[in-house]
LUMFIGU-523265 format. One record per residue (C-alpha): x, y, z; residue in three letters. Coordinates in nm, 3 decimals. Layout:
% LUMFIGU-523265
<rec <X Y Z> "ALA">
...
***
This chain:
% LUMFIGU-523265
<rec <9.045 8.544 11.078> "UNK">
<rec <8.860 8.806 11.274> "UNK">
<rec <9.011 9.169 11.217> "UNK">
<rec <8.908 9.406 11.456> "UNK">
<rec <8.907 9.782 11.209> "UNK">
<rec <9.007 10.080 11.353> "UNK">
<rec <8.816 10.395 11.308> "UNK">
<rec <9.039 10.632 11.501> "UNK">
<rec <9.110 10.972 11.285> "UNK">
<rec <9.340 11.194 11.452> "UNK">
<rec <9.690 11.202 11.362> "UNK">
<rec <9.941 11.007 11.587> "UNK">
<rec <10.095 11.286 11.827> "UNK">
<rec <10.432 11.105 11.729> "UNK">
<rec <10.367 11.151 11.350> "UNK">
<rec <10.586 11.469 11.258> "UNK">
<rec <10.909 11.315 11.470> "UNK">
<rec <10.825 10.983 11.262> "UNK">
<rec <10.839 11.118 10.963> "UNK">
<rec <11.131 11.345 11.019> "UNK">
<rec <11.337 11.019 11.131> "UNK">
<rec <11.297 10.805 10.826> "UNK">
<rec <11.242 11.132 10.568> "UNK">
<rec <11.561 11.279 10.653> "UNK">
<rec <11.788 10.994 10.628> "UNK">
<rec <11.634 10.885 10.307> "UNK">
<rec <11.645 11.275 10.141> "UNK">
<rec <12.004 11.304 10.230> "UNK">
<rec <12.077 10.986 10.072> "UNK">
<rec <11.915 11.058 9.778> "UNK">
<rec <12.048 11.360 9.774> "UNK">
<rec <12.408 11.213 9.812> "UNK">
<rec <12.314 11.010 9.511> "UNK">
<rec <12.207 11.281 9.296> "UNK">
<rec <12.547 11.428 9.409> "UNK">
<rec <12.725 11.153 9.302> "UNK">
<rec <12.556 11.163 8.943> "UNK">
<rec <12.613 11.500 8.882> "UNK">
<rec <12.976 11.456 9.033> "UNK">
<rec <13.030 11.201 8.735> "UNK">
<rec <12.869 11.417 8.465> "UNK">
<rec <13.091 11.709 8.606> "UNK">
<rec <13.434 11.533 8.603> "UNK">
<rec <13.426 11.399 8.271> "UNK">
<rec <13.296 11.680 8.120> "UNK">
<rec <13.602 11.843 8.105> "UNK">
<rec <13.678 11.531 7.848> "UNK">
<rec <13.389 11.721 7.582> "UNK">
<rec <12.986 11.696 7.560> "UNK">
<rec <13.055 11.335 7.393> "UNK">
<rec <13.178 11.223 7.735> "UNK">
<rec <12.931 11.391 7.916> "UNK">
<rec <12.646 11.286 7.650> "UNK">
<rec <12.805 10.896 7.686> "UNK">
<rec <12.819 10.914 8.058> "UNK">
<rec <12.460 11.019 8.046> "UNK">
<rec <12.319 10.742 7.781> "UNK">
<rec <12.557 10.469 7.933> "UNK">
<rec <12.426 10.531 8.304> "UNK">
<rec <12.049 10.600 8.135> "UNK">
<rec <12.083 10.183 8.087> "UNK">
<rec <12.171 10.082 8.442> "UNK">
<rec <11.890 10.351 8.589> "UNK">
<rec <11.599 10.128 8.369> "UNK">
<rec <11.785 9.822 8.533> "UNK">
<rec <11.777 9.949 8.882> "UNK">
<rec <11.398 10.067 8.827> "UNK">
<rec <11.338 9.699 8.771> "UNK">
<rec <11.493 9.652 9.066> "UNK">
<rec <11.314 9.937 9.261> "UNK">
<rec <11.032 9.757 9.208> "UNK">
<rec <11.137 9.481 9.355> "UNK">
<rec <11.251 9.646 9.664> "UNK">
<rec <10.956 9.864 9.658> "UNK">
<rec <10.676 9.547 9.722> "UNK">
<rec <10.960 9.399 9.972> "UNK">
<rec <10.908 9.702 10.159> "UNK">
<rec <10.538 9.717 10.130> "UNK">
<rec <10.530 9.382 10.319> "UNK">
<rec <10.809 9.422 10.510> "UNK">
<rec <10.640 9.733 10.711> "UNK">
<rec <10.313 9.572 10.739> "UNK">
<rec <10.447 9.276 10.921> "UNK">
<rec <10.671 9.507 11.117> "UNK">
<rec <10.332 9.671 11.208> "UNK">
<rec <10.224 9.357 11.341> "UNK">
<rec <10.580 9.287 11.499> "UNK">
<rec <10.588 8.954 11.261> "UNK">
<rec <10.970 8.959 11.177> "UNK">
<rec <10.990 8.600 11.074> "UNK">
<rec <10.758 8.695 10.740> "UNK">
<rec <10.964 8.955 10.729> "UNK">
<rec <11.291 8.832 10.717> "UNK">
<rec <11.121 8.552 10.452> "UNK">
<rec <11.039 8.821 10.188> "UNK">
<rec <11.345 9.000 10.242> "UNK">
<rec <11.504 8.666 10.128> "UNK">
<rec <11.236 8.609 9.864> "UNK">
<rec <11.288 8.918 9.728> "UNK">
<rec <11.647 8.856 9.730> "UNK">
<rec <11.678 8.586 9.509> "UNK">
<rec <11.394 8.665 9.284> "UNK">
<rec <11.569 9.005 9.166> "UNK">
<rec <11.923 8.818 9.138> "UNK">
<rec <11.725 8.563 8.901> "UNK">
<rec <11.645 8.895 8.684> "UNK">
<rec <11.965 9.107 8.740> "UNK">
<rec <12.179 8.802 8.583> "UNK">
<rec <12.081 8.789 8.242> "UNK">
<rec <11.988 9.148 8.233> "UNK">
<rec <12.362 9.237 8.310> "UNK">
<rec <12.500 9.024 8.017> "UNK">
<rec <12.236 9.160 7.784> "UNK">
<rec <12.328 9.534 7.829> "UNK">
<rec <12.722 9.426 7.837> "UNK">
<rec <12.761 9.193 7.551> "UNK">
<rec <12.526 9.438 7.373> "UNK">
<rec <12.669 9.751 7.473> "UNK">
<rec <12.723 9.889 7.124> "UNK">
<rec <12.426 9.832 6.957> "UNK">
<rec <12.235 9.947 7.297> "UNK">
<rec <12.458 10.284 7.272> "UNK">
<rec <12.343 10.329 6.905> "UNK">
<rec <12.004 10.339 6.998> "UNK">
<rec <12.028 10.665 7.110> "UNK">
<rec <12.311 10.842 6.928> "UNK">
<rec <12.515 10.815 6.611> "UNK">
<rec <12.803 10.969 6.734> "UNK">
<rec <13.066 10.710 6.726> "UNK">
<rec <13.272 10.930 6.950> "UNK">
<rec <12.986 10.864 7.217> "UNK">
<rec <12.905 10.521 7.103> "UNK">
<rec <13.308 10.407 7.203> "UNK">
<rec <13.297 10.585 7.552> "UNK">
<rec <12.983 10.457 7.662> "UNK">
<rec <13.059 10.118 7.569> "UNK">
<rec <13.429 10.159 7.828> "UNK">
<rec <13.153 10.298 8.073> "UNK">
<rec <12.908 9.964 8.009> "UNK">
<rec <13.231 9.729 8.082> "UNK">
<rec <13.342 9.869 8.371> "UNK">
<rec <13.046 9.894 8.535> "UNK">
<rec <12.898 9.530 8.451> "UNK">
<rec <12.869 9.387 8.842> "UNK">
<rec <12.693 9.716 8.929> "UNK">
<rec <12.387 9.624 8.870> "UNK">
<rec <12.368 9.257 9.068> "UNK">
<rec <12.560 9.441 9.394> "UNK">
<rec <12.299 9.743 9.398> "UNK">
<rec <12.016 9.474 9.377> "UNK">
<rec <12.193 9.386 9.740> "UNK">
<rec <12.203 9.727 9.827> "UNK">
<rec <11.862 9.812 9.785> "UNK">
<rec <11.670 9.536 9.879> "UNK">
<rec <11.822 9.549 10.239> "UNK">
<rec <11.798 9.874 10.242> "UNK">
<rec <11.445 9.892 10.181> "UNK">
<rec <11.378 9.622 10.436> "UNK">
<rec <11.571 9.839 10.704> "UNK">
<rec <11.358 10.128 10.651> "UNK">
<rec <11.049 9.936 10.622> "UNK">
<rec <11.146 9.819 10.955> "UNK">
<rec <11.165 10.210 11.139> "UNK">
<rec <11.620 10.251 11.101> "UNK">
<rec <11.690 10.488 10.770> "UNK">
<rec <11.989 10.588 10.983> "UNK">
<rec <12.230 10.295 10.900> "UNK">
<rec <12.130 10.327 10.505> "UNK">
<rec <12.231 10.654 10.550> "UNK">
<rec <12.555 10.658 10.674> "UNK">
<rec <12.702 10.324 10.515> "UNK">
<rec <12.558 10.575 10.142> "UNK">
<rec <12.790 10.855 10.276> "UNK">
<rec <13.045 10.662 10.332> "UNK">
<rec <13.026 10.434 9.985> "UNK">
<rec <12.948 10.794 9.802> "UNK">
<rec <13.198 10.955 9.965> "UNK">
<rec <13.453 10.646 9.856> "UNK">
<rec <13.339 10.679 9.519> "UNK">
<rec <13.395 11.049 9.429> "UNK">
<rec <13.743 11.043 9.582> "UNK">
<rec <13.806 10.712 9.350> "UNK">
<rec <13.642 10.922 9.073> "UNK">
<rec <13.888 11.222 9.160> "UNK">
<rec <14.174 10.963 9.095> "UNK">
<rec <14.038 10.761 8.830> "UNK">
<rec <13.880 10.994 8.598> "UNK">
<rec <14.148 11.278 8.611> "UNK">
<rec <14.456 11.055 8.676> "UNK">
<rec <14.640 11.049 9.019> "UNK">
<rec <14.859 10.874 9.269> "UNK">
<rec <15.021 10.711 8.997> "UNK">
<rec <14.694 10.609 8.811> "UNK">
<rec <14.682 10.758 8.491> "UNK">
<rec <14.383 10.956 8.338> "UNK">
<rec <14.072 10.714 8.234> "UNK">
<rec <13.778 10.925 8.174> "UNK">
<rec <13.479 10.745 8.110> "UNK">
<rec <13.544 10.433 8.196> "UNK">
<rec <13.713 10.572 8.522> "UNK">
<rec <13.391 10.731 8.657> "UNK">
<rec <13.237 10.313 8.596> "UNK">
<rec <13.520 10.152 8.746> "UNK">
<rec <13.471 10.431 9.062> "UNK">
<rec <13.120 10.318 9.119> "UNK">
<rec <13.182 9.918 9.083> "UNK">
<rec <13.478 9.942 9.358> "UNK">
<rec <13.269 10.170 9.582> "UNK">
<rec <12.942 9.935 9.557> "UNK">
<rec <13.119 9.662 9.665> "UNK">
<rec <13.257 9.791 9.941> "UNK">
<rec <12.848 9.891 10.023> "UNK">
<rec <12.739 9.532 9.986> "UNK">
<rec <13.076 9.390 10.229> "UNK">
<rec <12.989 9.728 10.455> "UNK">
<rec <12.647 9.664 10.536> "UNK">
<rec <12.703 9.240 10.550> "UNK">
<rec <12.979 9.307 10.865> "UNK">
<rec <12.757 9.577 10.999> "UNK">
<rec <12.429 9.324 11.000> "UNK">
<rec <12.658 9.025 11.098> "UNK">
<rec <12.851 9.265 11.386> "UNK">
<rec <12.483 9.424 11.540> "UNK">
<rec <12.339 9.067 11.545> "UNK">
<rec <12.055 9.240 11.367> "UNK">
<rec <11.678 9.061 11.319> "UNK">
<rec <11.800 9.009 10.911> "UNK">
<rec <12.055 8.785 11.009> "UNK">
<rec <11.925 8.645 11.355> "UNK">
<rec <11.550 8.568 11.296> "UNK">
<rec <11.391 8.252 11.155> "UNK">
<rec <11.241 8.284 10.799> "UNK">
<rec <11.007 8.028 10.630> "UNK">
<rec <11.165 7.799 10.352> "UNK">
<rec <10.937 7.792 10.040> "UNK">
<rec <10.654 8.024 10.194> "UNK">
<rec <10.447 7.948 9.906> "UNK">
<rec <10.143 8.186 10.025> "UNK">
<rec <10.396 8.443 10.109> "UNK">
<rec <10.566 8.435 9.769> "UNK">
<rec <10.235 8.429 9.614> "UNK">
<rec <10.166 8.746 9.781> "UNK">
<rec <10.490 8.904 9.677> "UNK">
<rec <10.494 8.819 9.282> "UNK">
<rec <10.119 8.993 9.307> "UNK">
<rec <10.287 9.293 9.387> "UNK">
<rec <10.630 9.287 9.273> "UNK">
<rec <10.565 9.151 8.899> "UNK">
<rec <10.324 9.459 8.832> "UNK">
<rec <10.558 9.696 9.012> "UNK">
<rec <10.879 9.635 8.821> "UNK">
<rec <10.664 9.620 8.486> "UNK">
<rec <10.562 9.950 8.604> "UNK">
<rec <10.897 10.065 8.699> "UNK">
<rec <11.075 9.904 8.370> "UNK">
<rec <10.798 10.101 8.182> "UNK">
<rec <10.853 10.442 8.321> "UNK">
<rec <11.255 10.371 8.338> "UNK">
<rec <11.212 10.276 7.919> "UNK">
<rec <10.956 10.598 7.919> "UNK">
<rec <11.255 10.831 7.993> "UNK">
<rec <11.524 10.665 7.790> "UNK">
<rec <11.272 10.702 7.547> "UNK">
<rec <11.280 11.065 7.591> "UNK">
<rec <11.654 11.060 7.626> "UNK">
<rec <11.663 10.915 7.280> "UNK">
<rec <11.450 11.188 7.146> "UNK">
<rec <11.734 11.436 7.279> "UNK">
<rec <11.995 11.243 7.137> "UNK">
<rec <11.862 11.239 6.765> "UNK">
<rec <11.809 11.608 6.822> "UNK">
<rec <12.189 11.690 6.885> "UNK">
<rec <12.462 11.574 7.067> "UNK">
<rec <12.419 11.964 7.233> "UNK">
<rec <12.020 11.874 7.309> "UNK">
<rec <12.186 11.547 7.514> "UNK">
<rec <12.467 11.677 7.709> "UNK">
<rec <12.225 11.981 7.859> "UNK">
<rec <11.949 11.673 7.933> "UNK">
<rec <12.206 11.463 8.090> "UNK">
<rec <12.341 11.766 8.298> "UNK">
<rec <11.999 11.876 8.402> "UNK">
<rec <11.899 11.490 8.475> "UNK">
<rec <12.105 11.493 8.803> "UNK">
<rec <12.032 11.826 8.891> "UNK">
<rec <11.655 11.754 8.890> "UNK">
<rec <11.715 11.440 9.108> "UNK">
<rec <11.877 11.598 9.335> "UNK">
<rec <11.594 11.824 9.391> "UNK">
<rec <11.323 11.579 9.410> "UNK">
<rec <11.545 11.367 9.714> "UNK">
<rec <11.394 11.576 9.941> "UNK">
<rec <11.020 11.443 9.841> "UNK">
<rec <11.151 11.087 9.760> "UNK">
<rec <11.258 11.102 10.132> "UNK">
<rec <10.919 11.222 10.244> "UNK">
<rec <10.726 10.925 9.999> "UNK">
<rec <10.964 10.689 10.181> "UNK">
<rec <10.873 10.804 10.528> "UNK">
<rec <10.472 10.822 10.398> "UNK">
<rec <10.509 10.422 10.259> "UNK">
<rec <10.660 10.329 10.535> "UNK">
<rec <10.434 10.483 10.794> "UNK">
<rec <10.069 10.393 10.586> "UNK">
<rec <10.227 10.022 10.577> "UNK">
<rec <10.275 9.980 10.974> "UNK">
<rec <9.936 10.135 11.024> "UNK">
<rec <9.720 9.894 10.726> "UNK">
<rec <9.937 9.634 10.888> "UNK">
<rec <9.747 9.697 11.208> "UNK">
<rec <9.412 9.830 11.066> "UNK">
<rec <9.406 10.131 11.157> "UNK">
<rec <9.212 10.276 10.803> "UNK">
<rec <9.063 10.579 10.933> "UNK">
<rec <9.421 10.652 11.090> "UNK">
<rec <9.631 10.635 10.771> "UNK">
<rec <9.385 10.820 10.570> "UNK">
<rec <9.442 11.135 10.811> "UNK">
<rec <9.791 11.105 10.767> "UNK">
<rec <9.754 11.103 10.353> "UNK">
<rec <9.613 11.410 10.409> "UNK">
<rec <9.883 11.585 10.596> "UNK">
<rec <10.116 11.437 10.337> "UNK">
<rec <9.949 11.592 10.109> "UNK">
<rec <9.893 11.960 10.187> "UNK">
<rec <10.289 11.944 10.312> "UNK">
<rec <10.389 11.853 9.976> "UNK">
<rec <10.179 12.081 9.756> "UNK">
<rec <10.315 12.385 10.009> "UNK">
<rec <10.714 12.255 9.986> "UNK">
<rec <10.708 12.173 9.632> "UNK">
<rec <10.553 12.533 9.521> "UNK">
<rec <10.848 12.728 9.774> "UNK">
<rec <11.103 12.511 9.630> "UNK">
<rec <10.985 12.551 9.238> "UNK">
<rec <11.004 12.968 9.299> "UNK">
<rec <11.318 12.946 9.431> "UNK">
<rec <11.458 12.733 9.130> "UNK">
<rec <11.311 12.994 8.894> "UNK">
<rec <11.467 13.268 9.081> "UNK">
<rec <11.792 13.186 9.125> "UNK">
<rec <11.812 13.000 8.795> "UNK">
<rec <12.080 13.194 8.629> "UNK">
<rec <12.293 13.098 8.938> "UNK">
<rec <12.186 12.722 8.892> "UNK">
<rec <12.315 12.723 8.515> "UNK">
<rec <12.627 12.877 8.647> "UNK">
<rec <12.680 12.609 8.925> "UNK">
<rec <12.577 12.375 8.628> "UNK">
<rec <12.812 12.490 8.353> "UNK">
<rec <12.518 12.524 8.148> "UNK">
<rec <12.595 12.919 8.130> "UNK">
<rec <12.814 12.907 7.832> "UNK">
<rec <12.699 13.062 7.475> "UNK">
<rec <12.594 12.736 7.327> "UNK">
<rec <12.429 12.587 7.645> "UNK">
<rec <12.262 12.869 7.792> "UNK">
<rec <11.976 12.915 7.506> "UNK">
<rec <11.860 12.571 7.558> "UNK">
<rec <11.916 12.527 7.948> "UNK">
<rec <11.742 12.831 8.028> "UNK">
<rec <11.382 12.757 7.912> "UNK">
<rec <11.434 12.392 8.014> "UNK">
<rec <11.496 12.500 8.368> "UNK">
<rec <11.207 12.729 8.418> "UNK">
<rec <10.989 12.467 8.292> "UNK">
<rec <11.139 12.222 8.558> "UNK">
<rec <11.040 12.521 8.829> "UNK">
<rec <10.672 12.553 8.733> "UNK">
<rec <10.642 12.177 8.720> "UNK">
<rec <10.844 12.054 9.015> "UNK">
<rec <10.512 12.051 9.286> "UNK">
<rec <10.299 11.874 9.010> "UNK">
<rec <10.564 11.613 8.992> "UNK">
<rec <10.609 11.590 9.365> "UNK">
<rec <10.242 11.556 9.422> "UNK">
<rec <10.229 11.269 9.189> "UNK">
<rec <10.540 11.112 9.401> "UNK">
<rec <10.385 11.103 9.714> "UNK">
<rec <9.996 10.964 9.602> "UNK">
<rec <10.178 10.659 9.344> "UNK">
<rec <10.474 10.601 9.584> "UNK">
<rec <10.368 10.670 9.942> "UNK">
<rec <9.999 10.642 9.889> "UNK">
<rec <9.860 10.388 9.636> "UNK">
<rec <10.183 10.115 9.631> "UNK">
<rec <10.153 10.118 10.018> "UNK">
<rec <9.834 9.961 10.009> "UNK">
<rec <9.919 9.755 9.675> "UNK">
<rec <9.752 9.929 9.415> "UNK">
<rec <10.005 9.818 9.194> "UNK">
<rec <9.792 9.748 8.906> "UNK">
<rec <9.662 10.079 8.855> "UNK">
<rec <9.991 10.237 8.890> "UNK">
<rec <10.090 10.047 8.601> "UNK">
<rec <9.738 10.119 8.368> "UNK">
<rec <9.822 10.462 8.477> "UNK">
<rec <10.152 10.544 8.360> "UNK">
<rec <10.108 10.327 8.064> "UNK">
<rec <9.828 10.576 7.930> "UNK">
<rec <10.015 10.901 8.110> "UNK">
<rec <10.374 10.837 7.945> "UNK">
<rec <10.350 10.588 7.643> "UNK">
<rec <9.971 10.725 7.467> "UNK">
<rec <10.038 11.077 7.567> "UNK">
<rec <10.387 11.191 7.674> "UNK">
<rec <10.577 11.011 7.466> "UNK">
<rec <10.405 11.082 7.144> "UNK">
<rec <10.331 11.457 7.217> "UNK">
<rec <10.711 11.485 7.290> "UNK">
<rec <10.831 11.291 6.959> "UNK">
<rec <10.566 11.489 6.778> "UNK">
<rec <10.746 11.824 6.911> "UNK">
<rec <11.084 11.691 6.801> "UNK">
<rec <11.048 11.582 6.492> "UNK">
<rec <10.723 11.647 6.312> "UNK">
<rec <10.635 12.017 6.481> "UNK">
<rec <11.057 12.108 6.460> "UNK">
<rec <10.984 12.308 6.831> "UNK">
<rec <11.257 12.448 7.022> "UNK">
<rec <11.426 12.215 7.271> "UNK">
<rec <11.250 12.432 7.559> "UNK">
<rec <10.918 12.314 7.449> "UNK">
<rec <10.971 11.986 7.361> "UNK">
<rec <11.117 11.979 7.717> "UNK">
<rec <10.759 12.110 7.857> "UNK">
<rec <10.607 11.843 7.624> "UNK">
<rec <10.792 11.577 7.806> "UNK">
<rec <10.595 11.669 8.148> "UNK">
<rec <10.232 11.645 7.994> "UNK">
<rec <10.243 11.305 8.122> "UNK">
<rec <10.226 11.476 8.473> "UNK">
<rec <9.917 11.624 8.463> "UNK">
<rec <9.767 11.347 8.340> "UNK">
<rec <9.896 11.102 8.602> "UNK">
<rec <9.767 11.368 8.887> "UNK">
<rec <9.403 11.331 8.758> "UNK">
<rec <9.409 10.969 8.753> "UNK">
<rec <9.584 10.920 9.093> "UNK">
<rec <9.444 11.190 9.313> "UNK">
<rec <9.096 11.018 9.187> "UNK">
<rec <9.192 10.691 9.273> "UNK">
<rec <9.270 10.815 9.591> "UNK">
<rec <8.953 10.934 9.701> "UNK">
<rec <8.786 10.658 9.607> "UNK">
<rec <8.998 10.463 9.897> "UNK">
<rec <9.074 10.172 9.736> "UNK">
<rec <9.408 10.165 9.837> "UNK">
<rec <9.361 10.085 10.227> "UNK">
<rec <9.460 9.728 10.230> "UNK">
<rec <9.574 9.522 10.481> "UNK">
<rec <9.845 9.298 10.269> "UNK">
<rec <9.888 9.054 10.575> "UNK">
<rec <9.590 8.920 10.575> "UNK">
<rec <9.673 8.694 10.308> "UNK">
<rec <9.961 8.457 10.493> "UNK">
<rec <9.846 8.554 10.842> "UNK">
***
């Protein structure tokens, strides 16, 4: 097939209106998210640091599960945006599907692993028995979690791939907001339900997810919308082909870096039951800061996709560019603010107290002086390599980055060295510096402007 490749440079004069419609939607939801996270730590803390330190190890297991699926989603939306460049809905409605029933394949036995196994999973990371009991409550509660949020995000990343973050959005707000008011019951004991802790912040988040997955079926089914009313392919065998070569590498990746921090999670927990519950109170917090960029790597995907998908190189390569110096400028105003308003942060955190405060202190100023770095990386692997399917070297990448250098720094710090649990912390982001130099060069060199359609056109 004869591709006609554009060399126009300058940016689209729609660009900054683009990216504010499908950044914004997708910050505030992750933002909601982090929210909700932190909302759970919060509640049950008031049970002691072993809830909080088994609400943190418990939901440690489903976050590698959904990275598995995150990958999934993530090629789905690679493919879906380049054949909504080309205004090709019937591919991708057919990968949507494909991508559906590959991850349920996966979710299945994954869920019966880390629920029949819940106990011995738990001791991996702590002996605390008083931990070990509540996370496994949390574990059984929570066991159809993991299948409905492969529903979740799959569609969701094919609606955003597709130009609407807007309906994502608001059926999040509505499931988070659902959630924390059946935490507020559940948790804590109310309307006649009496207190459950633990396994009250799980059985929160299973109700409220599958009243997501029914929300956005009627929704879909009610707008008549191109996922329910357009003609996919049966046993697209090119297609599929296509998608495993992107999603297999991607959710090793994912699964990698997802076992990469409950690796470091584990190195908490065999520090102290103290060293977990401040890691598992600052996780959320940190999330919650990075939605902001995780909404502006969604917009930058999406956007690079439509514009390989119509091969317009020269065009997408400006825009990296403005992604780029945006990103380096937010993420250095928003790592001085954390650092000077970080006494307020601990406060809002209940992280002030006399125990907390001495290792929560130098943890958070570490997080402020390495936010950008991180952000920087998010935007080049996620919104700049993956969009063009450089999925392989994302996954040679952080294999070196985290599991030959972070990882064994960090465990060196811990438990060889004996270092204070505010430089093991800054141990833990060495990987970041090393993942910067390998992506930012990989992006120069320009391999990543690929034009995924080609393949099944």
């Amino acid at each position: 097939m004869t591709t006609h490749l554009s060399t126009q440079s300058s940016l689209p004069k729609t660009l900054l209106s683009r990216v504010a419609k499908l950044a914004f939607p997708v910050a505030v939801q992750s933002a909601l998210v982090a929210i909700l996270a932190l909302a759970d730590v919060l509640m049950v803390s008031g049970f002691g640091q072993e809830a909080t330190a088994a609400v943190g190890i418990a939901s440690k297991w489903h976050f590698v599960a959904i990275m598995i699926m995150a990958g999934l989603a993530t090629a789905n939306g690679v493919l879906v945006s380049q054949y909504w460049g080309r205004n090709d809905r019937v591919h991708a409605k057919t990968v949507t599907l494909q991508s559906l029933k590959f991850g349920a394949a996966i979710m299945v036995p994954v869920t019966l692993v880390i629920t029949i196994f819940a106990q011995q999973i738990m001791r991996l990371q702590t002996n605390d028995m008083l931990v070990i009991s509540q996370g496994v409550e949390y574990l059984w509660y929570s066991f159809p979690v993991l299948l409905l949020t492969h529903v979740v995000i799959t569609a969701e990343s094919s609606l955003r791939s597709s130009g609407d973050a807007m309906l994502p959005l608001i059926l999040g707000a509505i499931t988070i907001t659902l959630n924390i008011a059946l935490n507020m019951i559940l948790i804590k004991g109310g309307l006649g339900v009496p207190a459950m802790g633990v396994a009250g912040a799980a059985l929160a988040t299973t109700i409220a997810r599958f009243a997501q997955v029914l929300m956005i079926w009627a929704v879909l089914r009610y707008r008549q919308h191109w996922l329910f009313t357009s003609r996919a392919i049966p046993k697209h065998q090119t297609l599929w082909m296509t998608y495993k070569k992107l999603a297999i590498p991607n959710s090793v990746n994912t699964l990698l870096w997802a076992m990469g921090t409950l690796s470091y999670q584990m190195i908490f927990g065999h520090m102290g039951t103290t060293e977990l519950a401040v890691f598992s109170m600052l996780a959320p917090f940190e999330s919650l800061c990075y939605s902001m960029f995780f909404g502006i790597s969604v917009a930058c995907s999406v956007l690079l996709g439509q514009s390989l998908g119509r091969n317009e190189f020269e065009t997408a390569h400006t825009m990296t560019k403005f992604f780029l110096k945006f990103v380096i400028a937010l993420g250095a105003i928003l790592g001085l603010m954390l650092f000077l308003q970080r006494d307020i942060i601990l406060d809002w955190l209940s992280l002030d107290t006399e125990n907390l405060r001495p290792y929560a202190l130098p943890a958070i100023s570490v997080m402020s002086f390495a936010i950008w770095v991180k952000m920087l990386n998010m935007i080049i692997i996620n919104g700049i390599l993956r969009s063009g399917g450089e999925n392989l070297f994302c996954l040679r990448m952080d294999f070196i980055a985290m599991w030959m250098i972070g990882i064994p720094i960090t465990t060196y710090g811990a438990f060889i060295g004996e270092w204070g649990f505010g430089w093991v912390y800054l141990t833990m982001l060495s990987e970041e510096f090393i993942k910067l130099a390998l992506c930012f060069h990989r992006y120069l060199q320009r391999r990543w402007m690929n034009n995924l359609t080609l393949q099944t056109a």
